[in-house]
N, C-alpha and C positions, 0 to 999 in steps of 0.2 A: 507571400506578402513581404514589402522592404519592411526590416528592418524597426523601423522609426514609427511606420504602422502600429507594428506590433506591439512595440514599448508603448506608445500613444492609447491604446486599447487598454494595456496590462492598467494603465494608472487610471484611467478611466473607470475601470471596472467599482462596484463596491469593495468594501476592505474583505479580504478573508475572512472563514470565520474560524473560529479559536481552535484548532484541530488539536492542542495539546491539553486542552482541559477533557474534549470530548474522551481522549483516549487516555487520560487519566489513572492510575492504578484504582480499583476498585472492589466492594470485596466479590466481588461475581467476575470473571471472565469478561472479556470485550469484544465485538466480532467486525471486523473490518473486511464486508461482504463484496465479490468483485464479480464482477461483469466482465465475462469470458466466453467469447465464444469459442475456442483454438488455442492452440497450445505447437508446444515444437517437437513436445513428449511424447503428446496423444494424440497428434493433430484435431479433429474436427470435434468439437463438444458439443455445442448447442449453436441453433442460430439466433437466437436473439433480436428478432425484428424489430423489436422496441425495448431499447434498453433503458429509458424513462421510466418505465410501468414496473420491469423487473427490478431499477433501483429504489422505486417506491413501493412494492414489497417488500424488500428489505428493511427497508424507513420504517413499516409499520410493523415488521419482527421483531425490532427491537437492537438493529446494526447499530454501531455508533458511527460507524461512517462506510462510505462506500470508495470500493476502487474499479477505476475503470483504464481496463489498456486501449490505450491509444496507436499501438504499434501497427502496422498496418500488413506487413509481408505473412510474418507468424505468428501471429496474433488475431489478425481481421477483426482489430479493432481502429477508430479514427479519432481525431477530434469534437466530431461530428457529435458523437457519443456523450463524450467530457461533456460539452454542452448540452445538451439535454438533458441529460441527468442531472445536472448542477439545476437547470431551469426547475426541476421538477419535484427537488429533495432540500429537506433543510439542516441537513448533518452532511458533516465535512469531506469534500470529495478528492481525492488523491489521482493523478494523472501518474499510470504508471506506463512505463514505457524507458528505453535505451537513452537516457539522457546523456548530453554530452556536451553541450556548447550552450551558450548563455541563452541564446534563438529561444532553443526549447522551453528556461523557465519562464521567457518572458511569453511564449505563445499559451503555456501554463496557465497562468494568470489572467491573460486576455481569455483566456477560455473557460477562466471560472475555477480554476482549482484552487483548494487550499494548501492540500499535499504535495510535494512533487516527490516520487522518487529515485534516490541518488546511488549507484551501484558501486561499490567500494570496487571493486574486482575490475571494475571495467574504468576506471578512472585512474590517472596519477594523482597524486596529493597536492601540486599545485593546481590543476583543473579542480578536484575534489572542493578545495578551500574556496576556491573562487565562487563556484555554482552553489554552496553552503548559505556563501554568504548573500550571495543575490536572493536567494531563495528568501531568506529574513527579510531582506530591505524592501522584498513586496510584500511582508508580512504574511508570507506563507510558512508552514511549517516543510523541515525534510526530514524523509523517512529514507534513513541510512541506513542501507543492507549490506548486510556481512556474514562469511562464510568462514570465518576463521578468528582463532586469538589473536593476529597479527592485523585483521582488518576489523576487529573490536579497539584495536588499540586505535589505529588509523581514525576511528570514528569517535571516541572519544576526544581524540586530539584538538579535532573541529570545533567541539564543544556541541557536540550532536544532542539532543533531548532526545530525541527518539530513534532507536534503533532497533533495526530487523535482524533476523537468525533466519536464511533460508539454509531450506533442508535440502534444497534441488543443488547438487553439482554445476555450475553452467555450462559446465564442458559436456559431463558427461552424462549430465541428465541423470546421473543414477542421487538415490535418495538415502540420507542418514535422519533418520527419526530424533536418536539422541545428542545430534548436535549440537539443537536449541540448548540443551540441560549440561552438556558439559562446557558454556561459553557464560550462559547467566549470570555465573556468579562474581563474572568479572565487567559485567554492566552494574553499576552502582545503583541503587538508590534514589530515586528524583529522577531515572532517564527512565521513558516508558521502552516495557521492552514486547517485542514483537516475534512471534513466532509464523513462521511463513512457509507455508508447504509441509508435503504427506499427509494432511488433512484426508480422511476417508470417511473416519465413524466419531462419533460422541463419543468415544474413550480415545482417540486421537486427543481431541481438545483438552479431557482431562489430563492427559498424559503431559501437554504442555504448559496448561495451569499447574499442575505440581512440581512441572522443574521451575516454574517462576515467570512465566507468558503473565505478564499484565493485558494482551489483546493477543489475539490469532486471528491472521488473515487468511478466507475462505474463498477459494474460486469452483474449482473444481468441482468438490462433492456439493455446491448449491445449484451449478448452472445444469449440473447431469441428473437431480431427483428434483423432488419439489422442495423447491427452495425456502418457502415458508415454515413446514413442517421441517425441515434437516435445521433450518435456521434455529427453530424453538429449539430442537434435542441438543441442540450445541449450546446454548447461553443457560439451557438449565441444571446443566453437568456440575455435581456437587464434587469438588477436588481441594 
């Protein structure tokens, strides 16, 4: 679609809605549940015919919001998706996918998300600042991912609220558990912080609430068991 469509659509839409209150610090855990069908690690997970119905189980476990990939090679996921799921749920939905160029926040939007997120690693810091900042002026929130103290730092700079900790390598796919825990302490106070990947069991989550996860974000171990039940043992983890 041009361009001008897209922007025309993005303003059109209703306002977002508050994705930083939802994910909030709280004294329980948070769980920002994604709709996955693939991966690049595992490839094939779940098929997911109807990704509407699985984000609305999640809705009623008690998610505070949902993520859905949109990426479509290694991923098979669409925008397709985004939409739906946004039609169908009333907590905040985050279009996760390889962002890179303005296009993308503004398809974002036109397609209903409140989240978009922003990959520290795969960006430079003038593209970064740019796409931050358009990100706000639709009144969306971004979830800035970072895999390092030097891309903690980069994401502060922004003036980022919300920042992720993946655990996944993007090169090499391999996994460090205690990343999240030895970078937290240098995400301040008032930025919600996010823990992302090696998620498997319910002492995963607590593991990441104790190094200081105000939310963990779950793909994998919901889309492979049953999601409602893995859902409940993860939000009732005392840490």
């Amino acid at each position: 679609r041009p361009l001008t469509q897209v922007e025309a659509e993005a303003l059109a839409r209703p306002a977002a809605l508050d994705a930083l209150s939802a994910l909030a610090p709280a004294d329980r855990v948070k769980i920002i549940a994604e709709v996955k069908r693939s991966s690049p690690s595992r490839g094939a997970l779940a098929e997911i015919p109807d990704p509407a119905l699985l984000a609305s189980r999640y809705e009623t476990g008690g998610a505070s919001a949902i993520s859905v990939l949109t990426e479509g090679r290694k991923f098979r996921g669409s925008l397709q998706d985004l939409e739906q799921v946004r039609d169908t749920v009333s907590i905040p939905v985050l279009r996760k996918d390889f962002i890179g160029e303005p296009y993308q926040v503004l398809e974002a939007r036109a397609s209903g998300a409140d989240l978009v997120l922003l990959i520290v690693a795969a960006l430079d810091q003038k593209t970064l600042v740019e796409l931050h900042a358009l990100v706000g002026e639709l009144g969306m929130t971004a979830l800035v991912e970072t895999h390092s103290a030097e891309e903690v730092s980069r994401a502060l700079d922004l003036g980022a609220q919300v920042v992720g900790v993946n655990a996944r390598n993007l090169t090499t796919f391999e996994l460090d558990r205690d990343l999240f825990g030895s970078l937290a302490d240098s995400i301040p106070a008032g930025v919600v912080r996010i823990a992302e990947s090696a998620v498997t069991t319910a002492d995963d989550v607590a593991h990441y609430r104790r190094a200081g996860a105000d939310v963990v974000l779950v793909g994998e171990a919901l889309v492979t068991g049953d999601p409602v039940r893995t859902l409940s043992e993860f939000l009732d983890i005392r840490a």
